[in-house]
N, C-alpha and C positions, 0 to 999 in steps of 0.2 A: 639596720637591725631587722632579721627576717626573724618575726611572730610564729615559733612552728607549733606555739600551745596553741594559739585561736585554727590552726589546721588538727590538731588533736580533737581543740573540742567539737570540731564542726564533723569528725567524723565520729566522735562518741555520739551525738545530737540525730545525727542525720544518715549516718550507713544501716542497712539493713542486709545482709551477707556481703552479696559481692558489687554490689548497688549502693551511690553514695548519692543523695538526693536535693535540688537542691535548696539554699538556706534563708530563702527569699525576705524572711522577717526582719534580717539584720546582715550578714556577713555576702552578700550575695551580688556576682557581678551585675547584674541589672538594677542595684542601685547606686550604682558610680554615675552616672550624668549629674543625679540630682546632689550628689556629695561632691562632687569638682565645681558644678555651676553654683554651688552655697557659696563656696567660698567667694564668688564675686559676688554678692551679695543681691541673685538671683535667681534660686530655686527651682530645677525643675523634678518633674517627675512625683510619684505619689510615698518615692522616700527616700532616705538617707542612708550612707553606712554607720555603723558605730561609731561616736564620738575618738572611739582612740586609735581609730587609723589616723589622725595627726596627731600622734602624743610623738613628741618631740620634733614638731615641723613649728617653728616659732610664728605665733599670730593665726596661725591659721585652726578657723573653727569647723564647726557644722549648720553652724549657726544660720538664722536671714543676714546677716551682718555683711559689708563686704570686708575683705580682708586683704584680698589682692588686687592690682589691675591686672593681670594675665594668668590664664590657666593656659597649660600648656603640657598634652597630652600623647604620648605614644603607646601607640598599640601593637603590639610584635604579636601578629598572629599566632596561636597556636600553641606560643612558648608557656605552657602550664608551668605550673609550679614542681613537679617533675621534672620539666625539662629545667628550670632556673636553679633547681637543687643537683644536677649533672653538671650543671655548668659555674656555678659558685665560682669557681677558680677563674674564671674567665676574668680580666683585669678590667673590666670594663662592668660587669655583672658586679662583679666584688667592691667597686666603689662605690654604684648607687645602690647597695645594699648597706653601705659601710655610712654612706651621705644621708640614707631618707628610712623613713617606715615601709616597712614591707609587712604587709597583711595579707595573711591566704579568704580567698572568698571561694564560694562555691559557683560555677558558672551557671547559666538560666539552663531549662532542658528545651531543646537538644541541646546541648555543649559543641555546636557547630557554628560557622560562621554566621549563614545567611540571618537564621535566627537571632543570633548574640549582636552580630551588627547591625543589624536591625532594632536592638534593644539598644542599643550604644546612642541610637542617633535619635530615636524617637521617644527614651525615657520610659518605656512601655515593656510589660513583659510580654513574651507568647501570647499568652492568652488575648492578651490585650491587643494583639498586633495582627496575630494570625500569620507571619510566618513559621512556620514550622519545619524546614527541613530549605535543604537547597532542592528541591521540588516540591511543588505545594499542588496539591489535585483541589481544584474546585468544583462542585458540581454543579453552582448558578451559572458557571463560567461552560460548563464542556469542557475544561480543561486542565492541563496540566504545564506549569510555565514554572521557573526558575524564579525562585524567592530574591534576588538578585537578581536585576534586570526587566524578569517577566517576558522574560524569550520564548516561546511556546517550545515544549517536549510531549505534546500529548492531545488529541480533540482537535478540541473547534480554535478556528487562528485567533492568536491576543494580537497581532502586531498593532493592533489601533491602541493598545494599552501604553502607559510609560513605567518605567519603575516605579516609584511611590503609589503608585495604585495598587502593587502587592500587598501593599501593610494597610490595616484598617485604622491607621492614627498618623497623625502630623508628626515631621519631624521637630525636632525641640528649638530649631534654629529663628523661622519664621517669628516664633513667640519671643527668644529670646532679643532675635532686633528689633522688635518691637521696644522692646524694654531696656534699649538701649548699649545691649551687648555686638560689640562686633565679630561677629564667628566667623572661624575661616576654618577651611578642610584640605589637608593636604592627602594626595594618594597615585600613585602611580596609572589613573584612572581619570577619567571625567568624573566629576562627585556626580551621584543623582537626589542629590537634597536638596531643596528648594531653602534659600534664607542666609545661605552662608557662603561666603565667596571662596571660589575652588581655586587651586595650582596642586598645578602636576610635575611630578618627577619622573623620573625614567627608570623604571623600575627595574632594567637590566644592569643599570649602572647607578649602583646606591652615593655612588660619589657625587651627586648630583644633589641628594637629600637635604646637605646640610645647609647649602644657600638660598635652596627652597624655602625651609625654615626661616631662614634669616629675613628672606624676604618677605614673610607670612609677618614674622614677627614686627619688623619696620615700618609695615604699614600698616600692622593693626591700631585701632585707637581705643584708647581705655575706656571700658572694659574688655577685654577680648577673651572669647575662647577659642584656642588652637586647637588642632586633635590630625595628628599625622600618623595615617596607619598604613602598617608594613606587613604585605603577606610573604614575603619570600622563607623565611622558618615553615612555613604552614605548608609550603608548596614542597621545600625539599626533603620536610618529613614523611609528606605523599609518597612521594616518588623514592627518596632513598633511605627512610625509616631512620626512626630517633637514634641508633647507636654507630649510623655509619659513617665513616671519615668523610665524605661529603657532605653532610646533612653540619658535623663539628663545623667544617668551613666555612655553611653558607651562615650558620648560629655567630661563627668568628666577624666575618665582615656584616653582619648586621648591627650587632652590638659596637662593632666599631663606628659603624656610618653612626647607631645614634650621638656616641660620644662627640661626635665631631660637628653634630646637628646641635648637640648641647649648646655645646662652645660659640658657637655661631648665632645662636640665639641671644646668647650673655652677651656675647661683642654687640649684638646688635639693639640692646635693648641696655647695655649699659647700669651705670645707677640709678637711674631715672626710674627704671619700674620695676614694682616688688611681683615678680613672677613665683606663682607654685607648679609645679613640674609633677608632671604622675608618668608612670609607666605601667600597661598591663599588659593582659592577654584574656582573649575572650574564652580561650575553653585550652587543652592539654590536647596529649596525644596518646594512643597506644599504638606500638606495632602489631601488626595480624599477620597473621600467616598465606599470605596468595594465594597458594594452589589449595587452601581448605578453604577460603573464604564460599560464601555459598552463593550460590545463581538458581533463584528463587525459579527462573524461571522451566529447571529441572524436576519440578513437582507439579506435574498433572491437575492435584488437588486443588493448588490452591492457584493456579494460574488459574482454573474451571469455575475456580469462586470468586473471580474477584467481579466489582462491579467493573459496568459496559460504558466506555459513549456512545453519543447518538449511533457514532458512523458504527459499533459495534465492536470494535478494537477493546482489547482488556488494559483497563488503569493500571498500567505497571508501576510508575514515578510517581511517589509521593512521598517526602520524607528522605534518605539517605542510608547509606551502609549501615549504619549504627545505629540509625529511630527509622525503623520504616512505619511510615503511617500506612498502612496496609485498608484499602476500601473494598469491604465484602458482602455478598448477597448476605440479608440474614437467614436464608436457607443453608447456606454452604459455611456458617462462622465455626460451629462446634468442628465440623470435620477438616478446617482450613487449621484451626488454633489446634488441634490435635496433632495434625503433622506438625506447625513449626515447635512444639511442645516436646514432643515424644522424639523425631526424626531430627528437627534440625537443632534439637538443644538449645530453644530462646527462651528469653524470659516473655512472657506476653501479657500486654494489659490491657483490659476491655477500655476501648478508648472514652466514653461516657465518663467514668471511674475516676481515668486518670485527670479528665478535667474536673472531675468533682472533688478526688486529694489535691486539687493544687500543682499538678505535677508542672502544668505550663507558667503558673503562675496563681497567684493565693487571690487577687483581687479582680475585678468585671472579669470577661471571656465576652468577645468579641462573639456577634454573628456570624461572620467569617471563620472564626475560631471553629463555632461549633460544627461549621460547616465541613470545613479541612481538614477536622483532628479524624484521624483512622478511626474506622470499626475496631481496628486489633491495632497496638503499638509495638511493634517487635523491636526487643534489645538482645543482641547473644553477648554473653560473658567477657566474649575476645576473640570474635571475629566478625566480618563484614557481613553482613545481610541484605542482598539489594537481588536485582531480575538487570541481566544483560543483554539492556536494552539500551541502543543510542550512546549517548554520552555516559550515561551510568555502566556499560561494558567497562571503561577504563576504572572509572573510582574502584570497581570490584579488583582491581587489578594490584589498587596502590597497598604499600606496606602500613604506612601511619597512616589513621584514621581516627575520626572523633563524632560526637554527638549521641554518645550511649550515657552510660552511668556507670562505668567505672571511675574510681576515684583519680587518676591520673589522666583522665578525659575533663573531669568536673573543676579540679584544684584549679585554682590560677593566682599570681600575685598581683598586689596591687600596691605598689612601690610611690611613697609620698614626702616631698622636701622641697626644701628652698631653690631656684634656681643657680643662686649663686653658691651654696653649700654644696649642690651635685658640680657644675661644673669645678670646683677648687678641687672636689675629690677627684676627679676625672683629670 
């Protein structure tokens, strides 16, 4: 059952023209950790979703209660709720829509990876976290490194850093074994989260997914949180944009590889244990146009204004196509925010402001937060906004993009049922 009132009401609540913002109070993907981990009857994070994302998921509450031994979570990058309303027909989309609750939430801002999986794993919103973009400019740091990772793109070298050091909060994992949950992370990747036991897939060959799974689930021990996330939607909507026959393709054999991960899970966990199964996505996508998208670093103005590192180099990466967190002398701010205003047609937000509406998130704002959030927050209506520089040359490049506030960037579903109800429909 896809809920398309609670995506009505959340854009009656929360859109303001062409900007849909997001719904942090209640409908909002940043508080999925702490609404999946309720259900074992271990709570994290500072809130819940709405009690009736499980109306019709039997026994399962929002409650402290435990309800299930397994949670068991996939995450299909990218795939907004746009994209799962294109794709309805898909025979694999159409059962666990047919099998579970589907709930539209609003994603955190940015509605980009680094951020959102960030929120995913740490129960934390932006604010809270202080990633912000898949580049984050620090200036205790000298630097500019990858929210993700922490690779240096900018300043003075991080390599003495590890990943968890970009986020200013723990991830949810650590606390949860404490308390007796066994977490496990599946990803085409090395996990970089401490607390939770990793396997890896091979992410060229999703046929490899489903016994991953099986084997995550086999050895989990009651209580377990699963959570197996899949960038490859994410990646081919980059490159060949939401409408193109390859992008359909890669959407076909994703959705397939999960049904099959379904099934493999069920075989493997049997009647033995009562499993609740989610499936999301952290943020949507829009196509943009290439050759308009903009290369910040064609304006004089505001390349001239932006703030220095030590060595003297201008802060280009901070933030992403979509949210750039833009760091500017406060001499040069009126004349930098004038051109993206006037010239490059952006929306722009005094970044002070946007921490003070809430925009990263309604509750703390990390010191690093304060640190990292832009002088100016640039969003254009529907197109890319970045300086081709380094590895950000190519992003300006890609057709799909996300981490603005357009409503088909923000939407995402959050799809919830029984293990065994989704695999019988599958």
């Amino acid at each position: 059952m896809l809920r398309d009132d609670v995506a009505a009401d959340l854009r009656e609540r929360n859109e303001e023209g062409p900007r849909l913002y997001p719904a942090y109070v209640d409908y909002c993907f940043g508080n999925v950790p702490g609404t999946l981990t309720s259900a074992l009857g271990e709570p994290t994070g500072r809130r819940r979703l709405p009690e009736d994302v499980y109306d019709g998921v039997d026994g399962v509450t929002v409650s402290d209660d435990r309800d299930v031994d397994h949670v068991l979570l996939f995450l299909v990058d990218g795939f907004g709720l746009a994209q799962w309303h294109d794709h309805r027909h898909h025979p694999v989309v159409s059962a666990i829509e047919s099998s579970t609750t589907v709930t539209p939430l609003t994603s955190v801002f940015p509605s980009e990876t680094a951020a959102a999986i960030t929120t995913l794993n740490t129960g934390a919103y932006p604010a809270e976290h202080g990633v912000l973009g898949w580049d984050v400019y620090d200036p205790a740091l000298d630097a500019s490194f990858l929210g993700l990772g922490f690779d240096g793109t900018g300043g003075s070298d991080v390599s003495g850093y590890d990943a968890e050091d970009a986020f200013a909060v723990d991830p949810i994992y650590p606390e949860l074994e404490a308390r007796g949950v066994d977490c496990r992370t599946i990803a085409p990747f090395p996990s970089p989260y401490s607390g939770a036991t990793a396997s890896q897939y091979d992410g060229e060959d999703l046929a490899t997914l489903p016994a991953t799974v099986a084997d995550a689930m086999t050895d989990a021990t009651d209580p377990a949180y699963v959570y197996a996330y899949l960038p490859q939607v994410d990646a081919s909507g980059h490159h060949d944009g939401n409408d193109s026959d390859a992008y359909a393709g890669v959407v076909d054999e994703t959705w397939n590889a999960v049904a099959d991960a379904v099934a493999a899970a069920e075989d493997a966990v049997g009647a033995d244990e009562d499993v609740l199964v989610a499936f999301c996505a952290d943020h949507g996508q829009i196509d943009t146009e290439p050759d308009r998208n903009v290369d910040l670093t064609e304006y004089p103005t505001v390349v001239d204004g932006l703030e220095r590192f030590d060595d003297g180099s201008p802060v280009y990466l901070s933030g992403g196509p979509r949210s750039v967190e833009l760091h500017v002398r406060d001499d040069a701010t009126a004349d930098v925010r004038r051109v993206l205003e006037d010239e490059v047609e952006a929306f722009v937000f005094d970044g002070e402001d946007a921490l003070a509406r809430g925009l990263y998130g309604d509750g703390p704002v990390a010191p690093e937060t304060e640190r990292r959030v832009g002088d100016l927050v640039v969003c254009h209506p529907d197109l890319g906004v970045y300086f081709a520089v380094g590895a950000a040359a190519t992003s300006l490049r890609f057709v799909g993009m996300h981490g603005g506030l357009h409503p088909d960037e923000m939407l995402v579903p959050f799809a919830a049922g029984r293990l065994d109800d989704v695999a019988g429909a599958l």
